[in-house]
C-alpha positions as CSV (number, residue, x, y, z in Angstrom):
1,X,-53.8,-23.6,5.9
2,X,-53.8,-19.8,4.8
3,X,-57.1,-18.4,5.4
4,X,-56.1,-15.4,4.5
5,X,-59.7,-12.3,3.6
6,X,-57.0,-10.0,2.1
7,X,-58.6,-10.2,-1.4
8,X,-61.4,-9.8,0.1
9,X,-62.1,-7.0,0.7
10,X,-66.5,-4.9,0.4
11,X,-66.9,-1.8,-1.4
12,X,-69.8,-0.1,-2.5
13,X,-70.3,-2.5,-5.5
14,X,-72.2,-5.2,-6.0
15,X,-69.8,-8.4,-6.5
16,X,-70.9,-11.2,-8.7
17,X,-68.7,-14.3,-8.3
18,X,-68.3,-17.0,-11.0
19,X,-67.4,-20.6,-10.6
20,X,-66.3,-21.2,-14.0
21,X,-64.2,-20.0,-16.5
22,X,-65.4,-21.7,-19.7
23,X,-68.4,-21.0,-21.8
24,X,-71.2,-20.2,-19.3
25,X,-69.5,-18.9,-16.5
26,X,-67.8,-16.5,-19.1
27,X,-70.2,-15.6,-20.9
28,X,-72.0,-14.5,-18.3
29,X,-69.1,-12.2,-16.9
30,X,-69.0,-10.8,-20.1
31,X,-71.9,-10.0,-20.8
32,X,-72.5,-9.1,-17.4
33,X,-69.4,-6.4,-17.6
34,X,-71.3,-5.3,-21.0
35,X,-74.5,-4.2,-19.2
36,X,-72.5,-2.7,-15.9
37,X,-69.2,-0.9,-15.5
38,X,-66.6,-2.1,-12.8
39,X,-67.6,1.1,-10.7
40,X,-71.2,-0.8,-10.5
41,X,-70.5,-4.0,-10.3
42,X,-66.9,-6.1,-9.4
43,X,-66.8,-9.6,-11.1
44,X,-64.3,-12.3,-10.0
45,X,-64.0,-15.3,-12.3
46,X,-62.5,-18.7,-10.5
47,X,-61.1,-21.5,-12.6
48,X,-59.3,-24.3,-11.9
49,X,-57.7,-25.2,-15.2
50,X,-54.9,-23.6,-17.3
51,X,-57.7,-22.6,-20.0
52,X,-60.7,-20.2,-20.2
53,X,-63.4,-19.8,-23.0
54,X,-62.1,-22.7,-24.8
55,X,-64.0,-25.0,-27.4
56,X,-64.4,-28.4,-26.1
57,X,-66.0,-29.8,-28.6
58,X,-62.9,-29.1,-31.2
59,X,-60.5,-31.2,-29.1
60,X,-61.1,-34.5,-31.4
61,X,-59.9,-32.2,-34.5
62,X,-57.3,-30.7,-32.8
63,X,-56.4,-34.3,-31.7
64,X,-56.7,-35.6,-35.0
65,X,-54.7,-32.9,-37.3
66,X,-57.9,-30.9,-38.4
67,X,-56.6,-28.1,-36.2
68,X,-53.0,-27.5,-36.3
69,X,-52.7,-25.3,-33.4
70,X,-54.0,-25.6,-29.5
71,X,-55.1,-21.7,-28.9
72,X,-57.4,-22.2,-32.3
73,X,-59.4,-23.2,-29.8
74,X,-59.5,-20.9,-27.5
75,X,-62.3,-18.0,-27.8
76,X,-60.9,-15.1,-25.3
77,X,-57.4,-15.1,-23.0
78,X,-57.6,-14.8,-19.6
79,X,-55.5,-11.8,-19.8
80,X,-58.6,-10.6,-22.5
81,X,-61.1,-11.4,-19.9
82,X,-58.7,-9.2,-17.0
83,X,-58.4,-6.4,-19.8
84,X,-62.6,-6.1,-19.4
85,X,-62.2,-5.7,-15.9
86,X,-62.9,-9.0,-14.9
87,X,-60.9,-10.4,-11.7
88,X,-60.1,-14.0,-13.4
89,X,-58.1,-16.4,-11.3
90,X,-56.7,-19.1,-13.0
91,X,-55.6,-22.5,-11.1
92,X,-58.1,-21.7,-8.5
93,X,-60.7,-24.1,-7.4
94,X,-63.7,-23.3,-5.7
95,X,-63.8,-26.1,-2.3
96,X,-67.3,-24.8,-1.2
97,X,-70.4,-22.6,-1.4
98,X,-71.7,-21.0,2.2
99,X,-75.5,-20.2,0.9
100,X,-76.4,-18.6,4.2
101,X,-73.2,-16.2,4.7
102,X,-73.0,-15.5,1.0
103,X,-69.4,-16.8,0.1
104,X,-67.1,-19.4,-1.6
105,X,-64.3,-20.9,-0.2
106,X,-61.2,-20.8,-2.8
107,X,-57.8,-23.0,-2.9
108,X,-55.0,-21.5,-4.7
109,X,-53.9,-25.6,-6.7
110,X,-50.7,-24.7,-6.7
111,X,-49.5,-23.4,-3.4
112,X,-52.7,-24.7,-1.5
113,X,-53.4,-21.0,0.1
114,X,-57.1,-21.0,0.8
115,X,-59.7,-17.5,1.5
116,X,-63.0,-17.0,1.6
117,X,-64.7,-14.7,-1.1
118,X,-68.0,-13.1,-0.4
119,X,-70.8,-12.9,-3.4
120,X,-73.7,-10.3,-3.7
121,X,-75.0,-12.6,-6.6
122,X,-73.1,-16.2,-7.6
123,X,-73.1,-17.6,-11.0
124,X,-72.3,-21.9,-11.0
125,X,-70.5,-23.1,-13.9
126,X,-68.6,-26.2,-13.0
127,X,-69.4,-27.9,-16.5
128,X,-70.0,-31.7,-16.5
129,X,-67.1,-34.6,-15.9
130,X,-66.3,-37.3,-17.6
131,X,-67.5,-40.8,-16.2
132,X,-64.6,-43.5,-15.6
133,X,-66.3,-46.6,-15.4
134,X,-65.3,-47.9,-11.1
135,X,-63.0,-51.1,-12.3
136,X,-59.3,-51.5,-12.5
137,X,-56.6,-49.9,-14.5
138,X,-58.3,-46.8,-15.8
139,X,-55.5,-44.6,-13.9
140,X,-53.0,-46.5,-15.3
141,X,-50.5,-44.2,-18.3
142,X,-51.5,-44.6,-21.5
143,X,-55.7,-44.2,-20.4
144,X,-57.4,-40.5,-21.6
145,X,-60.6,-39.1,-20.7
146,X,-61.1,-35.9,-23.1
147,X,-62.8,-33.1,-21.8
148,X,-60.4,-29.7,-20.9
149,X,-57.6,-28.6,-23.3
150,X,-54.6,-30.3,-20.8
151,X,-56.7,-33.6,-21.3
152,X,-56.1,-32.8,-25.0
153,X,-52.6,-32.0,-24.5
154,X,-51.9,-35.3,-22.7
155,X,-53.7,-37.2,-24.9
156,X,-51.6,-35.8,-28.0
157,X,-48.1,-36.4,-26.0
158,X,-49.2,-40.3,-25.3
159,X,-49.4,-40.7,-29.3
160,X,-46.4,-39.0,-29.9
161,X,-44.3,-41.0,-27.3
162,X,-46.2,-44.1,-28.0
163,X,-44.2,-46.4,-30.5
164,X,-47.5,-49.0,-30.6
165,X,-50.3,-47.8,-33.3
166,X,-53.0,-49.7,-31.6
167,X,-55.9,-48.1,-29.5
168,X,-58.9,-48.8,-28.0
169,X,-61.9,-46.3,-27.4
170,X,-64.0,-47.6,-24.7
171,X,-67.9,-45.6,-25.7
172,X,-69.4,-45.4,-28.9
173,X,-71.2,-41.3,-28.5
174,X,-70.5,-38.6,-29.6
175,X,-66.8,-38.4,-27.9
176,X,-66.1,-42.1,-29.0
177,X,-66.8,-41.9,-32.3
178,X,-65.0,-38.7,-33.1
179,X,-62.1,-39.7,-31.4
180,X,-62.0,-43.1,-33.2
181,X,-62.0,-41.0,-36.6
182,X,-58.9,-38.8,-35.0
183,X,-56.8,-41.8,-34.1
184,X,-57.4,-43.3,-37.9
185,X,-56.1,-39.6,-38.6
186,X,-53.0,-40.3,-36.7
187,X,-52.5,-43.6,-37.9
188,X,-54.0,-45.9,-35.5
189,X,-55.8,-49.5,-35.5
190,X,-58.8,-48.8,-33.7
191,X,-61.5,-51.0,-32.0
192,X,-64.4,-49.3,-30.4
193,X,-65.8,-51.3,-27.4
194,X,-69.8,-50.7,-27.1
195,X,-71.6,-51.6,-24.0
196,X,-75.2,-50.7,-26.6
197,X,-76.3,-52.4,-29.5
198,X,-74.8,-50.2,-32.0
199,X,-72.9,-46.9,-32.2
200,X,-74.6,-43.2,-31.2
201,X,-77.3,-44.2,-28.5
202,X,-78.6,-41.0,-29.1
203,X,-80.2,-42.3,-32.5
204,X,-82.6,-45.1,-32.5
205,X,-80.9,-48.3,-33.0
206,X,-82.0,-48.9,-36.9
207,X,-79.9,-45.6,-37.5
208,X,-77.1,-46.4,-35.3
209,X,-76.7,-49.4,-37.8
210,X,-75.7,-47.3,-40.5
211,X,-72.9,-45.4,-38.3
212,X,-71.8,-49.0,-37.2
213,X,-71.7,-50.2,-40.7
214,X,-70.0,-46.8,-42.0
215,X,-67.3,-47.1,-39.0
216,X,-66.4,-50.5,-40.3
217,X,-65.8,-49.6,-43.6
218,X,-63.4,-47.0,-42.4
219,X,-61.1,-50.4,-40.9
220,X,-62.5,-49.4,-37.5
221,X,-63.3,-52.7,-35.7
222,X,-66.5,-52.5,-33.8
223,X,-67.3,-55.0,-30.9
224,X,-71.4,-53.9,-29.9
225,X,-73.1,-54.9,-26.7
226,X,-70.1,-55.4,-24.4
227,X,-69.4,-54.0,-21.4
228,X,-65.5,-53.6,-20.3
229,X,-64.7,-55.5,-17.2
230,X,-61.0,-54.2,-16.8
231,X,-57.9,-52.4,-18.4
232,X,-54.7,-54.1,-17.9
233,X,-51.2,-53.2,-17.7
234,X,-48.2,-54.4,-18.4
235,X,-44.5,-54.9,-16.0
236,X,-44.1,-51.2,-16.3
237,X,-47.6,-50.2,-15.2
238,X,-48.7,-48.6,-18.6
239,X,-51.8,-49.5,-20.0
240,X,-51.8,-53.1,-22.6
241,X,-55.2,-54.2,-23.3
242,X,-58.6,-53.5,-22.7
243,X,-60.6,-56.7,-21.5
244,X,-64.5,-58.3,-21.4
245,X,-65.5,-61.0,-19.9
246,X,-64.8,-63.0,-23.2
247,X,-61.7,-61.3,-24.7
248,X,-58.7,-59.1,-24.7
249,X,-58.0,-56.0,-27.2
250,X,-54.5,-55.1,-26.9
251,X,-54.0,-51.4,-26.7
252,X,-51.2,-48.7,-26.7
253,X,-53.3,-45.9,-25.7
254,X,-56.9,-46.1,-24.4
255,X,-59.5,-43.4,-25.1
256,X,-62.6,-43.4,-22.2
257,X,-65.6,-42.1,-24.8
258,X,-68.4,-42.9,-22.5
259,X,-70.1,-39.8,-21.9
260,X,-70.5,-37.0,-18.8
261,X,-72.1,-36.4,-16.0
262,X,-72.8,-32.8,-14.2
263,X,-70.0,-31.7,-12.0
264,X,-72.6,-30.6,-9.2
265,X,-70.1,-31.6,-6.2
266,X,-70.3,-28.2,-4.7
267,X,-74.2,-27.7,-5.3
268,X,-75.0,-31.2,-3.7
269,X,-72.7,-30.0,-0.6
270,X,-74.6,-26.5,-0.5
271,X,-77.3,-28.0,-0.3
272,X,-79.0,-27.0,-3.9
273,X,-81.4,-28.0,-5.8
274,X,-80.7,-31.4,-8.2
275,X,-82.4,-33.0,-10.9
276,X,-83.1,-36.8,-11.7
277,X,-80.1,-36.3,-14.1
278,X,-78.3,-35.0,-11.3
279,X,-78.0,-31.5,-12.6
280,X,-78.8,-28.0,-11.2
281,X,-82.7,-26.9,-11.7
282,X,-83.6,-23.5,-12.6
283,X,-86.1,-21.4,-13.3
284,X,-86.3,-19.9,-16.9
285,X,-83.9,-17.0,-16.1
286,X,-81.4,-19.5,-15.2
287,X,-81.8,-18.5,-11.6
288,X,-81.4,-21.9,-9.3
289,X,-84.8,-22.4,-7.7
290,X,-85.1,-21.5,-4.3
291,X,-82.0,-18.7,-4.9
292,X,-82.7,-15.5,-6.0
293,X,-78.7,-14.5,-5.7
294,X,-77.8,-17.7,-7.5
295,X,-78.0,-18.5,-11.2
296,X,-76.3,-21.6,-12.9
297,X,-76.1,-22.6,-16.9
298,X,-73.7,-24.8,-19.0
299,X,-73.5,-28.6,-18.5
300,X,-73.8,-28.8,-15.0
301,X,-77.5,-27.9,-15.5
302,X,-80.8,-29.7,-16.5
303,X,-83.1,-27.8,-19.3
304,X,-86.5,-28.0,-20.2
305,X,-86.7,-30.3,-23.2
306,X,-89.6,-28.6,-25.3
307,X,-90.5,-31.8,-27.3
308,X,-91.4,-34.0,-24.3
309,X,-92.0,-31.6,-21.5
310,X,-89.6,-33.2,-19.5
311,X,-86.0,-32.1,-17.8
312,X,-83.0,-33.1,-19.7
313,X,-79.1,-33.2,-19.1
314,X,-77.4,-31.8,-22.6
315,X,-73.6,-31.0,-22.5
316,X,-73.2,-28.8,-25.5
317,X,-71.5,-25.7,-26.0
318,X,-74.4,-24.0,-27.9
319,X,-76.7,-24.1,-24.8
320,X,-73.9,-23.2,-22.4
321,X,-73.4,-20.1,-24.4
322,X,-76.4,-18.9,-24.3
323,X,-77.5,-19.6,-20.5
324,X,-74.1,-17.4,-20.0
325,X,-75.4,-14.8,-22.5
326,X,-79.3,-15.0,-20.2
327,X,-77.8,-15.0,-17.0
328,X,-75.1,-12.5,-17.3
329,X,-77.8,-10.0,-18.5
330,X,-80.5,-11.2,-15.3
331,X,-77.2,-10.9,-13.0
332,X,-76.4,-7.3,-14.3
333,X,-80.4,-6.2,-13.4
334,X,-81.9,-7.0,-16.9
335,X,-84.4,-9.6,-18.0
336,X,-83.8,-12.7,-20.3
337,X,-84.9,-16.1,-20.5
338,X,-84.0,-19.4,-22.1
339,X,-87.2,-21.3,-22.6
340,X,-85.4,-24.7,-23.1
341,X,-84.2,-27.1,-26.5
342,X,-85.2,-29.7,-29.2
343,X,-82.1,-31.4,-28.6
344,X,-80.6,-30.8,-31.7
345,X,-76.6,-32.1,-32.5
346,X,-74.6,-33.0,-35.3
347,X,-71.3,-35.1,-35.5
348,X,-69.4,-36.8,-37.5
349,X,-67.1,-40.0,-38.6
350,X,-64.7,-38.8,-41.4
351,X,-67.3,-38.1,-44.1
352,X,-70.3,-39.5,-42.8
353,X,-72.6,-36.9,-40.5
354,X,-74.8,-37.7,-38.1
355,X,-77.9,-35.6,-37.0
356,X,-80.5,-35.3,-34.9
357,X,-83.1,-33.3,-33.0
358,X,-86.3,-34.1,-30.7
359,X,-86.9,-37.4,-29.5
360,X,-85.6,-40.8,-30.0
361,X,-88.8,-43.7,-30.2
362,X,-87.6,-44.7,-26.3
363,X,-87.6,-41.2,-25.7
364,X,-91.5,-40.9,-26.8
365,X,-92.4,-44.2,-25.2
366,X,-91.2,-43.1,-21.6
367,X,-93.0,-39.6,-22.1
368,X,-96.2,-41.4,-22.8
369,X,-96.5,-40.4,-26.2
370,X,-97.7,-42.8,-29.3
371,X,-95.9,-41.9,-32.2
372,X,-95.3,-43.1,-35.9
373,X,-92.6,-43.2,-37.8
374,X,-91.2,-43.0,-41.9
375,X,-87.7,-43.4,-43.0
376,X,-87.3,-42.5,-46.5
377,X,-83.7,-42.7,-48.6
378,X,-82.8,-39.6,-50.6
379,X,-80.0,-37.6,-52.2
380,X,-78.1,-34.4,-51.0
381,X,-78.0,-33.1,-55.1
382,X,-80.8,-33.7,-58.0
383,X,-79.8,-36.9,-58.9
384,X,-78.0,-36.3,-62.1
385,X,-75.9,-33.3,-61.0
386,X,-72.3,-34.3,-60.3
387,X,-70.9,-35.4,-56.7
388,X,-75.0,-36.0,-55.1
389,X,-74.5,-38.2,-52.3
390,X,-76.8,-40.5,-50.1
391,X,-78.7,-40.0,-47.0
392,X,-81.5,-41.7,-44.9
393,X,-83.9,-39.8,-42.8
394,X,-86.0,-40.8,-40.2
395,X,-89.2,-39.0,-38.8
396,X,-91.0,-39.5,-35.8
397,X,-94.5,-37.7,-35.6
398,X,-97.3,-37.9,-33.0
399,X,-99.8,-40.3,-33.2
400,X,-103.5,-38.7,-34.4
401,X,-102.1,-34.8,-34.2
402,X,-99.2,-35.0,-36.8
403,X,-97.0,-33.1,-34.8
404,X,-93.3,-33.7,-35.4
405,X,-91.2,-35.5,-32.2
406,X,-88.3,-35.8,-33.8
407,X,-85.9,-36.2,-36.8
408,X,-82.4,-38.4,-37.4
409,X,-80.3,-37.7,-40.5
410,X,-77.2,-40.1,-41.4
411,X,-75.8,-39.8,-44.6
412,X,-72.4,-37.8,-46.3
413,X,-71.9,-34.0,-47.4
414,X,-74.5,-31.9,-47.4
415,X,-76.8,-34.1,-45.1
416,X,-75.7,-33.3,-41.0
417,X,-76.9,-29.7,-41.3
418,X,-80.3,-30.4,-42.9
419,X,-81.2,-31.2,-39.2
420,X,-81.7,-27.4,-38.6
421,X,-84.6,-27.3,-40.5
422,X,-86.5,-30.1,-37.8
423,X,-85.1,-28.1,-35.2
424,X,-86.9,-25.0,-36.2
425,X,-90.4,-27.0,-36.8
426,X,-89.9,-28.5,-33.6
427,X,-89.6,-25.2,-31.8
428,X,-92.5,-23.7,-33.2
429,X,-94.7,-27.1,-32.5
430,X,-95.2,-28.0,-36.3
431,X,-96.7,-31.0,-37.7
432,X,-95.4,-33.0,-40.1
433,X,-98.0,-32.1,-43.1
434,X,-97.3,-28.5,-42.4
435,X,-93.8,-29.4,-42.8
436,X,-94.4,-30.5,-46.2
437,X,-95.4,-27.2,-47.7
438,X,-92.5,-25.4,-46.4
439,X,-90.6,-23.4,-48.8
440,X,-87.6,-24.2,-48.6
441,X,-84.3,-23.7,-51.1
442,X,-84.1,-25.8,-54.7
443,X,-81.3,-25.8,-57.0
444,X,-79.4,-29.2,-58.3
445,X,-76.5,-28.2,-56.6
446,X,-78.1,-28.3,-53.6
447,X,-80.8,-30.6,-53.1
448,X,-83.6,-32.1,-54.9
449,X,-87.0,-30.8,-56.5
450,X,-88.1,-32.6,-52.9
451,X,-86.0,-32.2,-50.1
452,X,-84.9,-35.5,-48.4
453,X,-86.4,-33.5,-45.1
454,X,-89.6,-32.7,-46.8
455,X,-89.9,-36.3,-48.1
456,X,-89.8,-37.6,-44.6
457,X,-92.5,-35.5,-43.6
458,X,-94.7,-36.5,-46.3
459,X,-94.7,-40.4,-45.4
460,X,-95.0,-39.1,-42.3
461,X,-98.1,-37.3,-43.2
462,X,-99.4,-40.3,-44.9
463,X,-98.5,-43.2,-41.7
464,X,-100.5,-40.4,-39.7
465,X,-103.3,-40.1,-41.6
466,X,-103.4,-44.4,-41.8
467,X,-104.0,-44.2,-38.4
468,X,-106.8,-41.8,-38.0
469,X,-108.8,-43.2,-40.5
C-alpha cells in the first residue's frame, strides 16, 4: 500500500477539500473559487467516477432516444473545472474522514495508491445509492441500477447486445416509471413489478390510479402489490426472469427502479451526525451540526421539509444545486442559507405528467395534522380552443386554518408544471381561499377563465369552511 503525502503538501492557504464531483460538491467548488482566488484558498475535488457535473436525472432520455448524445448531459468537464483552478481528481475514492487530525484518506481505483489529504474546511458530497433489494440474482448480466452516466452507458450496451425485447423494471417511482417509458422507446415489452398498491408512492394512491391506468394504456403491463422474491438466470448466468412468490416474468434485461438511499458510509465511520432517513443533518448554512469545518448538501443530506416541520430525505438535482451554491459561498467566508423545501417534482410517462408538492394525506397523518381534501377535473385550454387536454388535481388543506399541505397534478401537456404555482403558496404559508384570488395568467391558449389550480383551491375553500361551521 502506497501511502505516499507527496500531494500533500501546507501552504499559506486555506484548503477546502470536496468529496464529490457532481452537483453539490461542484457547485460548491465553484462557487467557492468565485468568491476566493487560488492564492487564498486551494480546492481539491475527489471523485470516483469517470463523470463530473453531470445530470442524473436525464439518463432515462438519454436511455430512451430523447438525448442523442452522452456529454448533453454533462454541465462542466473536469478539465473546465481544472481550468478554474480547481485540483479535480477523477477515479479517486475517498476510504475515510479523520475529523480529529483534519484529513481524508484517498485510493487512487485504478492503481490502488492511497495518501492522506489534509482539509482546513471539508465539503461531503457522496450523493445517494441506489437500493438492490438483498435476494438472489441481482448481480447477475443483464440487471441495471441507473444512477451515474457509466450505469447509463452499461445499461444502453445491454439493449444493443440483447437480441430479446422483453424487460422487466422492478419499482414503480420516479426512476421506474421513466425508465419503463424509455424501454417502450427502444422497443421493449415491458412489465413493471410494484411492491405498492399502484404506481408513484409519492402521490396518494387515488392519483397513483390514474398513472397505473395511463401506463397500461401505453401496453405497459403492471403487476401492483408484489414484492420480488428472486431474479433468475439462465445456463449462461445472464439474467431470464424476474420471479414472486406466485409467478415468473421472463426478462432480457432487468431495470432496479426502487429508489435511493444516502451514501453516508464515510460520515457513519467518522462518526457524524445522521438522520432517521439516514442522511447527514445540518444546520441552515449547510454546515454538519457539531462541525464548524464541515458542510454537506446534495442527496446524501436530510432537509427541513417546510410543510410539516419535519426532516426529509429528497434526491433531486434542484436542491443539490443550490446547497452547493449555499455552502460554497459559507466555505469561501460568506453567509447563505437554505431554509429547506415543499417537496415539489415533476415526471413523466410519455405524455402524461405527474406533479406534486407538499404533503401526501399519510404524510399529514403522521405529522399530526387534520387535513381535507378536493379533487376537481379540469382542462389545460378553454374548452373550445383546439388541442385542450385533461387533468385532475388534488388539494390537501389544513383542517380549520385553510392552509394549503399540499397539491398532486396528473393529467397531459400543459398540466406537470402548473405545480409551481402550489409550490410558491406553500412557501409563503398560503391558504387555500387566498389561493383563489391569485392573479394568475388567462388566455384560451393557455388555460381556462378558472385555472384547474385555482378550482382546487376553491372546493378546497368550501370542504374547509364545511368543517368550521
Amino acid at each position: 500500500m502506497n501511502m505516499s503525502a507527496a500531494r500533500d503538501v501546507s501552504g499559506p492557504r486555506e484548503r477546502l477539500v470536496v468529496i464529490g464531483g457532481d452537483a453539490a460538491g461542484m457547485s460548491a467548488a465553484s462557487q467557492a473559487r468565485r468568491l476566493r482566488s487560488a492564492e487564498e484558498l486551494e480546492i481539491v475535488a475527489f471523485e470516483r467516477g469517470h463523470f463530473t457535473s453531470f445530470s442524473a436525472c436525464g439518463i432515462p432520455y438519454w436511455v430512451g432516444g430523447d438525448v442523442d448524445d452522452r456529454d448533453q448531459l454533462i454541465a462542466r468537464s473536469p478539465e473546465e473545472h481544472r481550468a478554474r483552478d480547481i485540483d479535480l481528481r477523477m477515479r479517486t475514492e475517498v476510504t475515510e474522514i479523520d475529523v480529529a487530525r483534519g484529513r481524508v484518506r484517498a485510493r487512487d481505483v485504478d492503481s490502488g495508491d492511497e495518501y492522506w489529504t489534509s482539509y482546513d474546511k471539508l465539503v461531503i458530497a457522496t450523493g445517494a445509492r441506489p437500493i438492490r433489494p438483498d435476494m438472489p440474482g441481482t448481480d447477475a448480466p443483464g440487471v441495471h441500477g441507473v444512477q451515474t452516466l457509466d450505469d447509463g452507458q452499461a445499461l444502453i450496451d445491454t439493449l444493443t447486445r440483447t437480441r430479446g425485447r422483453r424487460a422487466v423494471v422492478v419499482g414503480a417511482g420516479y426512476i421506474g416509471v421513466e425508465m419503463a417509458e424509455a424501454l417502450i422507446n427502444r422497443g421493449y415489452e415491458v412489465t413493471v413489478v410494484n411492491r405498492g398498491s399502484e404506481p408513484m408512492s409519492t402521490l396518494d394512491p387515488d392519483m397513483g390510479r390514474l398513472v397505473h391506468e395511463a401506463m397500461e394504456g401505453l401496453g405497459i403491463t403492471m403487476v401492483d402489490d408484489t414484492e420480488v422474491t428472486k431474479i433468475l438466470t439462465g445456463e449462461d448466468g445472464r439474467v431470464r426472469a424476474v420471479a414472486t412468490e406466485d409467478a415468473e416474468y421472463p426478462a432480457d434485461v432487468v431495470v432496479l427502479g426502487i429508489g435511493v438511499r444516502p451514501e453516508t458510509t464515510l460520515a457513519r465511520a467518522a462518526g457524524l451526525p445522521l438522520g432517521d432517513h439516514g442522511g447527514l443533518l445540518t444546520d441552515l448554512a449547510m454546515r454538519v451540526r457539531g462541525h464548524e469545518n464541515i458542510w454537506a448538501g446534495g442527496d446524501c443530506v436530510e432537509v427541513l421539509d417546510l410543510v410539516s416541520g419535519q426532516e426529509r430525505h429528497i434526491a433531486l438535482g434542484t436542491h443539490a444545486n443550490k446547497h452547493g451554491q449555499v455552502i460554497g459561498t459559507n466555505a469561501a467566508g460568506g453567509y447563505a442559507t437554505f431554509p429547506g423545501v415543499v417537496g415539489t417534482a415533476v415526471s413523466k410517462v410519455c405524455d402524461l405528467e405527474i406533479a406534486r408538492t407538499g404533503l401526501r394525506e399519510k404524510d399529514a397523518r403522521r405529522a399530526g395534522l387534520q387535513y381535507v381534501t378536493a379533487t376537481i377535473e379540469s382542462t389545460s385550454r378553454a374548452g373550445y380552443y383546439p388541442n385542450s387536454s385533461s387533468m385532475t388535481v388534488k388539494m390537501l388543506a389544513e383542517r380549520r386554518t385553510g392552509r394549503l399541505l399540499g397539491v398532486q397534478i396528473v393529467g397531459r401537456e400543459g398540466a406537470g408544471k402548473r405545480v409551481d404555482i402550489a409550490a410558491v403558496a406553500l412557501t409563503a404559508g398560503m391558504t387555500v381561499e387566498q389561493m383563489v384570488s391569485l392573479d394568475l395568467g388567462y388566455a384560451p391558449p393557455f388555460s381556462p377563465v378558472w385555472d384547474p389550480v385555482l378550482v382546487a383551491a376553491r372546493k378546497a375553500t368550501k370542504a374547509v369552511n364545511a368543517g368550521t361551521s
